[in-house]
N, CA, C, O and CB atoms as a CASP TS submission, in Angstrom:
PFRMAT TS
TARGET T0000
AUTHOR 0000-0000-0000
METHOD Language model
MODEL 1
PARENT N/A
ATOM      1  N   UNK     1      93.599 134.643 107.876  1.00  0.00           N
ATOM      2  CA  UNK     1      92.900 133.399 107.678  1.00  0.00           C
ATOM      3  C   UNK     1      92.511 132.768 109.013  1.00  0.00           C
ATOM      4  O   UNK     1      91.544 132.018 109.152  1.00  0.00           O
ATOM      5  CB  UNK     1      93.755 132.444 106.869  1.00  0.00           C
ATOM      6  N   UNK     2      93.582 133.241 110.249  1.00  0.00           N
ATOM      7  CA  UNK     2      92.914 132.316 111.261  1.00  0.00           C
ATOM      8  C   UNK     2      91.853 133.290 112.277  1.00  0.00           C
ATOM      9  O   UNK     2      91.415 133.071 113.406  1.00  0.00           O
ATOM     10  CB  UNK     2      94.230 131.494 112.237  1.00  0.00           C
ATOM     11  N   UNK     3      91.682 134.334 111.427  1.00  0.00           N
ATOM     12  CA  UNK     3      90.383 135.139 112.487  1.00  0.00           C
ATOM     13  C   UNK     3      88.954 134.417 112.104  1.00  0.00           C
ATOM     14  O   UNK     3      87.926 134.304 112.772  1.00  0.00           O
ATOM     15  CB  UNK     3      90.152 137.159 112.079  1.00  0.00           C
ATOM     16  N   UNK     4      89.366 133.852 110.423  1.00  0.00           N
ATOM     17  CA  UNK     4      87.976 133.387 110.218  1.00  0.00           C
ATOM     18  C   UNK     4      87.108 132.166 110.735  1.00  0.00           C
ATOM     19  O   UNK     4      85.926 131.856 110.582  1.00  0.00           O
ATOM     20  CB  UNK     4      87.941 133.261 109.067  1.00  0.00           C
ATOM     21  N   UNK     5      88.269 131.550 111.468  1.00  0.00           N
ATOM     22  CA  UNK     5      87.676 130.071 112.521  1.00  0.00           C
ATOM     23  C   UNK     5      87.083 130.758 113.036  1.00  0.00           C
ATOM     24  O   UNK     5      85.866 130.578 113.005  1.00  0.00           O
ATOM     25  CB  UNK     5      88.524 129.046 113.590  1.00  0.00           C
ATOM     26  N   UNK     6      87.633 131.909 113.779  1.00  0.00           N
ATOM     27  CA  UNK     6      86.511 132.392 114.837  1.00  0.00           C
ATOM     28  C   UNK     6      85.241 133.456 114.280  1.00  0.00           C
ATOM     29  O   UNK     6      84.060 133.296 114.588  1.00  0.00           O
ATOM     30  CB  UNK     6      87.373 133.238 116.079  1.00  0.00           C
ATOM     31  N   UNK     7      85.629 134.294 113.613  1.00  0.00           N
ATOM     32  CA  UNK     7      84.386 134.956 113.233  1.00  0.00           C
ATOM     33  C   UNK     7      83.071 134.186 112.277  1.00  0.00           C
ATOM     34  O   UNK     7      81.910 134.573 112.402  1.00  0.00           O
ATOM     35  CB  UNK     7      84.931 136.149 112.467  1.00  0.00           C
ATOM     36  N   UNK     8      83.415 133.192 111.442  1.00  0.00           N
ATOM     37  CA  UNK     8      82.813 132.506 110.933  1.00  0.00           C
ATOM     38  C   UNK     8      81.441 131.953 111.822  1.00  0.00           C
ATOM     39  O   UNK     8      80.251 132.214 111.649  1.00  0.00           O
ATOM     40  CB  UNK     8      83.732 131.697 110.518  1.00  0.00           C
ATOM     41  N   UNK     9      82.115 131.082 112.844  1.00  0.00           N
ATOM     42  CA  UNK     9      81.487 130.602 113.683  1.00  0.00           C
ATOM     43  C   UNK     9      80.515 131.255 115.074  1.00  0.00           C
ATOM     44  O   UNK     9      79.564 130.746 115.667  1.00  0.00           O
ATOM     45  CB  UNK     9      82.364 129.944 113.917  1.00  0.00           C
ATOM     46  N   UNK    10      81.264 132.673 115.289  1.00  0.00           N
ATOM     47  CA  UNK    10      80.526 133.722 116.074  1.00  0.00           C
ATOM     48  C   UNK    10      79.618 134.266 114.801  1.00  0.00           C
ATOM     49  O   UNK    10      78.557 133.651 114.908  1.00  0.00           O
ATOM     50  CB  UNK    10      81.625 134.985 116.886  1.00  0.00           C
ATOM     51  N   UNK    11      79.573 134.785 114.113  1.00  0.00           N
ATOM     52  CA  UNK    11      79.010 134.951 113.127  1.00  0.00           C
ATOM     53  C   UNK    11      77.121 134.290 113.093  1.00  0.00           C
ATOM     54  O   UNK    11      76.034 134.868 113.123  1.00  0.00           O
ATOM     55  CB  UNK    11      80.095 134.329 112.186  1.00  0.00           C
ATOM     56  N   UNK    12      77.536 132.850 113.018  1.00  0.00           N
ATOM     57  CA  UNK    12      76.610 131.766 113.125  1.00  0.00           C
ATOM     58  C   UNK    12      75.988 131.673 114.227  1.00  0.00           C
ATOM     59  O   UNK    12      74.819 131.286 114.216  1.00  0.00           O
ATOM     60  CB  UNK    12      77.112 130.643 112.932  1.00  0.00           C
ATOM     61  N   UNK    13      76.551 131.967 115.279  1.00  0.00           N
ATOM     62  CA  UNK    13      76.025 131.766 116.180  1.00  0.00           C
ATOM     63  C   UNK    13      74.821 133.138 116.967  1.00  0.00           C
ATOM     64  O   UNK    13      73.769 133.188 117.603  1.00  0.00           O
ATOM     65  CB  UNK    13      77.190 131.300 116.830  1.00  0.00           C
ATOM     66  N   UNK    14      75.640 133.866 116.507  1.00  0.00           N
ATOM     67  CA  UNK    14      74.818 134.967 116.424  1.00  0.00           C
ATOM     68  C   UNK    14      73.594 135.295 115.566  1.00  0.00           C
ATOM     69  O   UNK    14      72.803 136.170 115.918  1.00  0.00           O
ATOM     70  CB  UNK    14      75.547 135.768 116.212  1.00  0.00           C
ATOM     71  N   UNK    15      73.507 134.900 114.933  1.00  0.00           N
ATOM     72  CA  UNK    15      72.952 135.095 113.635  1.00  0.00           C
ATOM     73  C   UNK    15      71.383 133.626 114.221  1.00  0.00           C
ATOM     74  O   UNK    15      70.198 133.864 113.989  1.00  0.00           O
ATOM     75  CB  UNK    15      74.529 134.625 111.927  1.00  0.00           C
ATOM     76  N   UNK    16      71.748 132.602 114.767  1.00  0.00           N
ATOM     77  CA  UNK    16      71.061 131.677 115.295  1.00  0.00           C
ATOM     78  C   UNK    16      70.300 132.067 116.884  1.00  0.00           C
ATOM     79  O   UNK    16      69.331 131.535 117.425  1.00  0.00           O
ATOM     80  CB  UNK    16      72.058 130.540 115.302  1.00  0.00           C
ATOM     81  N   UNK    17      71.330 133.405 117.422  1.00  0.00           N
ATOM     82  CA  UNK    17      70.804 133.685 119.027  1.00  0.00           C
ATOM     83  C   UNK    17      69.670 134.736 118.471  1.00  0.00           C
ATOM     84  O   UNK    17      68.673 135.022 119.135  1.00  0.00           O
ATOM     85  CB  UNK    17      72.193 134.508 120.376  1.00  0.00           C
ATOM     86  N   UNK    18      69.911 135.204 117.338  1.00  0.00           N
ATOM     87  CA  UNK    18      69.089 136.024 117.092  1.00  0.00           C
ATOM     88  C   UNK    18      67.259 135.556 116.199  1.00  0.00           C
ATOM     89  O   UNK    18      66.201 136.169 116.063  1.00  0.00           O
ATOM     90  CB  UNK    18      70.105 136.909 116.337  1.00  0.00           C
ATOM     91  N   UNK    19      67.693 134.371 115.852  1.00  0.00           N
ATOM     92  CA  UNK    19      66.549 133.994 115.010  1.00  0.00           C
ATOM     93  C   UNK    19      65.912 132.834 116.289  1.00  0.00           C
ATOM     94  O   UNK    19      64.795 132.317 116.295  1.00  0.00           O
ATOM     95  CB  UNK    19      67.094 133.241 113.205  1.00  0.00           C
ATOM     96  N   UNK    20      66.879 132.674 117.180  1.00  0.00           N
ATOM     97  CA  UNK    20      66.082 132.060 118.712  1.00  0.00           C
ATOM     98  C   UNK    20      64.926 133.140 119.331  1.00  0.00           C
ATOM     99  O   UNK    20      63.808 132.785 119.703  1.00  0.00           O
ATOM    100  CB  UNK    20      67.439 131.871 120.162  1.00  0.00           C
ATOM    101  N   UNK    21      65.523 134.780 119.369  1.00  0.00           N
ATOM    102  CA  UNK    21      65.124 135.496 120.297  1.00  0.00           C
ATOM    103  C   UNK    21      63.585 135.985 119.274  1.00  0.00           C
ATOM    104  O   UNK    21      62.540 136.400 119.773  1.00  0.00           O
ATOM    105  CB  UNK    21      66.422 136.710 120.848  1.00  0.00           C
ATOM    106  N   UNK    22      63.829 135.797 117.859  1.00  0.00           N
ATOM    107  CA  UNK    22      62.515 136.297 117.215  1.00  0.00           C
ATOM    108  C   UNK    22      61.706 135.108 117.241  1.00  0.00           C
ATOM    109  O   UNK    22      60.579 135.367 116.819  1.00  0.00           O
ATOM    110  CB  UNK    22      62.645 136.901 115.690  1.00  0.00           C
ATOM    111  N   UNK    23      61.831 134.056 117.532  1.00  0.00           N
ATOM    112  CA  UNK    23      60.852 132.893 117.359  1.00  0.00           C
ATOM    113  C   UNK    23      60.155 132.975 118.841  1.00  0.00           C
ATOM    114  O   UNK    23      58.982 132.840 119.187  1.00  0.00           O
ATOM    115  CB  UNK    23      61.668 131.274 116.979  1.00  0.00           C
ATOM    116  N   UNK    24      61.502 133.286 119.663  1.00  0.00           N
ATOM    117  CA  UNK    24      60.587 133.264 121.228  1.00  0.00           C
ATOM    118  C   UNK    24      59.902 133.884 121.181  1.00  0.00           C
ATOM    119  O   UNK    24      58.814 133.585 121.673  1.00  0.00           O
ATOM    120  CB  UNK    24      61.002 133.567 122.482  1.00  0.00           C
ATOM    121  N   UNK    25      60.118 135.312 120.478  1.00  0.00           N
ATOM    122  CA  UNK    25      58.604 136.366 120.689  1.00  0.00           C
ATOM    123  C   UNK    25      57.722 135.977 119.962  1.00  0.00           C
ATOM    124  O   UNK    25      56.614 135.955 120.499  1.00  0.00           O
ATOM    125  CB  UNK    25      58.619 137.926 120.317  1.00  0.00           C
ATOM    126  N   UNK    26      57.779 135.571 118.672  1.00  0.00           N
ATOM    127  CA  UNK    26      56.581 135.085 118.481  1.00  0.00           C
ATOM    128  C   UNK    26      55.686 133.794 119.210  1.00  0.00           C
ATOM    129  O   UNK    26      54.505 133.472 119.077  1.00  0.00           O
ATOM    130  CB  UNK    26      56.735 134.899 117.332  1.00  0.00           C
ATOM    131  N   UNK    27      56.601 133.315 119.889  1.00  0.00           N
ATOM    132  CA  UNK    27      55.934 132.599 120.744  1.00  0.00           C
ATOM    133  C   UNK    27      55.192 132.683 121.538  1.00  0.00           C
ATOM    134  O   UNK    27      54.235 131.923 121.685  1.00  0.00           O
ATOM    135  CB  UNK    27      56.328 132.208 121.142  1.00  0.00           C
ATOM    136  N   UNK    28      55.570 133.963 122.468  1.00  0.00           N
ATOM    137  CA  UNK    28      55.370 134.743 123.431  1.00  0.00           C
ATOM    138  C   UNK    28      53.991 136.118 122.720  1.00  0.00           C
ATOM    139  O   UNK    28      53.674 137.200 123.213  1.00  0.00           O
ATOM    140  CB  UNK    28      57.096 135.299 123.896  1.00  0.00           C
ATOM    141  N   UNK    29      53.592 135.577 121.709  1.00  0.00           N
ATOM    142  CA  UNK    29      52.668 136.844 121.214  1.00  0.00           C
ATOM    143  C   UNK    29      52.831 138.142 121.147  1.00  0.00           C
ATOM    144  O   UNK    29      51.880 138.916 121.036  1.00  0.00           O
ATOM    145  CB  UNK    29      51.732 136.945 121.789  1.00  0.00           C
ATOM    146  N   UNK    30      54.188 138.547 121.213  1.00  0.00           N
ATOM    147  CA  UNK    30      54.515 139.886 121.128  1.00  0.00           C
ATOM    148  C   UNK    30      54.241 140.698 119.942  1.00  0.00           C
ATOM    149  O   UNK    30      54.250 141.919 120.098  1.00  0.00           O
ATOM    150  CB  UNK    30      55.733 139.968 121.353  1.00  0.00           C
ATOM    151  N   UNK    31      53.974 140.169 118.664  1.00  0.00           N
ATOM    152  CA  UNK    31      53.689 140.538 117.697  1.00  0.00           C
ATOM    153  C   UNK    31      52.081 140.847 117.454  1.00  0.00           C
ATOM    154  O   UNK    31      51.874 141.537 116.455  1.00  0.00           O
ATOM    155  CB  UNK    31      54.274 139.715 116.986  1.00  0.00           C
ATOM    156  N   UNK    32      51.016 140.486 118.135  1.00  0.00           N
ATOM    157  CA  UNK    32      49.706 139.869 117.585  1.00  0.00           C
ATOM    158  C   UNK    32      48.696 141.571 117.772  1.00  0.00           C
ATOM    159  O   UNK    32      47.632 141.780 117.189  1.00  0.00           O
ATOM    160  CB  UNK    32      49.029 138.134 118.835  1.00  0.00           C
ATOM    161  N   UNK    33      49.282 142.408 118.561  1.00  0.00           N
ATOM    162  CA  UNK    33      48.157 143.936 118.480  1.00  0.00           C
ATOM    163  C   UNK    33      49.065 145.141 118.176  1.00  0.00           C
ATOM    164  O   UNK    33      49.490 146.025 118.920  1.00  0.00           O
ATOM    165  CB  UNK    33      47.240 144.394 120.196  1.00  0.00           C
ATOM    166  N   UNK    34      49.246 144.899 116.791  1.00  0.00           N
ATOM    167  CA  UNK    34      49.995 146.007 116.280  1.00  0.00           C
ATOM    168  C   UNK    34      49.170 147.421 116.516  1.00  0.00           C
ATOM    169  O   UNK    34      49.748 148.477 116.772  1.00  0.00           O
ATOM    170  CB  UNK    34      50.294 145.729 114.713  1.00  0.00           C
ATOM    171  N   UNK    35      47.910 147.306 116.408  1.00  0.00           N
ATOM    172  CA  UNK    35      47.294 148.790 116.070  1.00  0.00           C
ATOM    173  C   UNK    35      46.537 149.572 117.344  1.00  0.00           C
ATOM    174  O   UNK    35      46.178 150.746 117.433  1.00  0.00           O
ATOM    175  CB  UNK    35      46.097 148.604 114.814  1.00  0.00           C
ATOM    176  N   UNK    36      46.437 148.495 118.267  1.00  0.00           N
ATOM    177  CA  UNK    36      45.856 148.492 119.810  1.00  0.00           C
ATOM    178  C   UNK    36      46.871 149.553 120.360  1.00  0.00           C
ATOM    179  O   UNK    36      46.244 150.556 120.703  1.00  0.00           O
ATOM    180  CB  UNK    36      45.932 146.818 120.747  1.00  0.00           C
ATOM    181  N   UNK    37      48.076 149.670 120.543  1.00  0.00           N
ATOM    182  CA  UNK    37      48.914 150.890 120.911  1.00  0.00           C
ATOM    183  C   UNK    37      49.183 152.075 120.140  1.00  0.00           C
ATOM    184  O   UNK    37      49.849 152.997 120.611  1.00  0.00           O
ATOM    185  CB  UNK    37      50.047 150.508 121.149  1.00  0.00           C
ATOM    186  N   UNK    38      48.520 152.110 118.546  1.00  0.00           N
ATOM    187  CA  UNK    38      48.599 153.356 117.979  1.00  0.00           C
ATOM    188  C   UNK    38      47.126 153.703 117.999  1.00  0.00           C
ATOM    189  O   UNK    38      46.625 154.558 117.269  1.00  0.00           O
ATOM    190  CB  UNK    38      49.311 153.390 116.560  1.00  0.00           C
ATOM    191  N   UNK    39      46.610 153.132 118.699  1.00  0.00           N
ATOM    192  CA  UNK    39      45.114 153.828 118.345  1.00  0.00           C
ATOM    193  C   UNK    39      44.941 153.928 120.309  1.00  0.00           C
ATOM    194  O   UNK    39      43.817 154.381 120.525  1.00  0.00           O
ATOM    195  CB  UNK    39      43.541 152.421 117.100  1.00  0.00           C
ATOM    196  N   UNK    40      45.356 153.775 121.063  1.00  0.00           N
ATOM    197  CA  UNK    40      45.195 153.808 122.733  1.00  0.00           C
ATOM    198  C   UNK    40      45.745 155.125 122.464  1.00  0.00           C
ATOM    199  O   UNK    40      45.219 155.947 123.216  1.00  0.00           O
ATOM    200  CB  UNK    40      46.094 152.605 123.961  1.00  0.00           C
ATOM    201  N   UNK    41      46.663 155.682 121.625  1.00  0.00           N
ATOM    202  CA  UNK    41      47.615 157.122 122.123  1.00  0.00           C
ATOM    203  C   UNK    41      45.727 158.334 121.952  1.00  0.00           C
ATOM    204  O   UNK    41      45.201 159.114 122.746  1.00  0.00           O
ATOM    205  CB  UNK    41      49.672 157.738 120.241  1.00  0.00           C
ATOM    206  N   UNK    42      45.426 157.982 120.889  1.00  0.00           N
ATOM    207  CA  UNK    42      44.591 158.571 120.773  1.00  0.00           C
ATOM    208  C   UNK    42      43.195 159.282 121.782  1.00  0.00           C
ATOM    209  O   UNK    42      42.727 160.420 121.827  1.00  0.00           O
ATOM    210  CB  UNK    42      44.477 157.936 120.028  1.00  0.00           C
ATOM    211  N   UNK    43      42.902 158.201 122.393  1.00  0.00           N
ATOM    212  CA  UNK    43      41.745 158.467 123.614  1.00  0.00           C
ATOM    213  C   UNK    43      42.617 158.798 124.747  1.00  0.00           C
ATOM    214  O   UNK    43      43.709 158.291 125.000  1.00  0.00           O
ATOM    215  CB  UNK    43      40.677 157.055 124.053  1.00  0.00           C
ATOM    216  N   UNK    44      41.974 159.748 125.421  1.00  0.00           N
ATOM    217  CA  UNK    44      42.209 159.743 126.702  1.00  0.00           C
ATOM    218  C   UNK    44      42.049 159.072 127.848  1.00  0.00           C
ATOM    219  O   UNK    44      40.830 159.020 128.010  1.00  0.00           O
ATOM    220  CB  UNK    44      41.933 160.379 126.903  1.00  0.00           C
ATOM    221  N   UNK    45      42.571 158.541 128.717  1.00  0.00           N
ATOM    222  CA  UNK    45      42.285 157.925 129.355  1.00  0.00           C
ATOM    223  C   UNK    45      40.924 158.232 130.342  1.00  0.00           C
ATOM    224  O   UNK    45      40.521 159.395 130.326  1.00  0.00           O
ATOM    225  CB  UNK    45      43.327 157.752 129.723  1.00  0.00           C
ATOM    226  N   UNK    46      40.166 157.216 131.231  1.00  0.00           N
ATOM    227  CA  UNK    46      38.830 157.564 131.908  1.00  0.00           C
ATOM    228  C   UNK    46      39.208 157.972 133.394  1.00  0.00           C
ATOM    229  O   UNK    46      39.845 157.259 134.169  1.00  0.00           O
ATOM    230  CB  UNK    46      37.725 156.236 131.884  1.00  0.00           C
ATOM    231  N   UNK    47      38.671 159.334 133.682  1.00  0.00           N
ATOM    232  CA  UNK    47      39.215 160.452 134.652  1.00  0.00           C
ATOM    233  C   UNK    47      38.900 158.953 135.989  1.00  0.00           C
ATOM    234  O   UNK    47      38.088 158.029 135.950  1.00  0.00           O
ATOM    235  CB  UNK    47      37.977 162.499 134.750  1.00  0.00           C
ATOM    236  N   UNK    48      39.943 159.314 137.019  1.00  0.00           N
ATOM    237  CA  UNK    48      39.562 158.119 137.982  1.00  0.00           C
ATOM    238  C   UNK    48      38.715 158.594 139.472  1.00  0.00           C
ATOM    239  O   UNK    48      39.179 159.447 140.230  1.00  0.00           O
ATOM    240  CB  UNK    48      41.107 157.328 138.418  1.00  0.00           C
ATOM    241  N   UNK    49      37.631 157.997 139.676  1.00  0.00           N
ATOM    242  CA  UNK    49      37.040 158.511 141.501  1.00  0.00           C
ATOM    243  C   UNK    49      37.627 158.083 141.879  1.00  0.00           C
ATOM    244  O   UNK    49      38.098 156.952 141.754  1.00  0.00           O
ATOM    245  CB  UNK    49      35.818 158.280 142.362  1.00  0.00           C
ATOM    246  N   UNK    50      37.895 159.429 142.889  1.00  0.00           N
ATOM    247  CA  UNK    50      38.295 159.813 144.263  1.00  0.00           C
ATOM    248  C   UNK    50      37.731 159.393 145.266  1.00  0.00           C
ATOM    249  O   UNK    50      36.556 159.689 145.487  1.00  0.00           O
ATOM    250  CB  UNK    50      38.265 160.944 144.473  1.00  0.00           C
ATOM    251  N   UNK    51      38.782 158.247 146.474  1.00  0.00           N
ATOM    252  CA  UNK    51      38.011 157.764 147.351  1.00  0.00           C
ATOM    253  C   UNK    51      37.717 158.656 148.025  1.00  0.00           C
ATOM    254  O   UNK    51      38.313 159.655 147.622  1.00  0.00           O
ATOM    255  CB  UNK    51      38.378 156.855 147.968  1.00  0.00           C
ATOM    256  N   UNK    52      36.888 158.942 149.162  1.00  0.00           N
ATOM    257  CA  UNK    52      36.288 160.205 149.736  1.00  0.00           C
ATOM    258  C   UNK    52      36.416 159.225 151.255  1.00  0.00           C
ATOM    259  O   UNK    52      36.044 159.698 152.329  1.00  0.00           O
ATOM    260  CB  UNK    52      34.432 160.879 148.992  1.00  0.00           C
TER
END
């Protein structure tokens, strides 16, 4: 009974560091070009000049 003072509350708190760290990214626009990196694998990149 007395582990649950503490896990209860780590529990919560965790559970809150974690719904902090998904709001920051959406804050942060990390979510907004889902398909921009599955469709970049596709093309090759553009061959680069050589300074001479």
């Amino acid at each position: 009974m007395n582990a649950l003072v503490f896990l209860v509350p780590a529990a919560l708190a965790l559970g809150l560091l974690g719904l902090a760290g998904f709001l920051w990214a959406l804050k942060a626009r990390q979510y907004d070009d889902l398909d921009g990196a599955a469709s970049r694998i596709l093309f090759d990149d553009l061959p680069r000049k050589e300074k001479t």
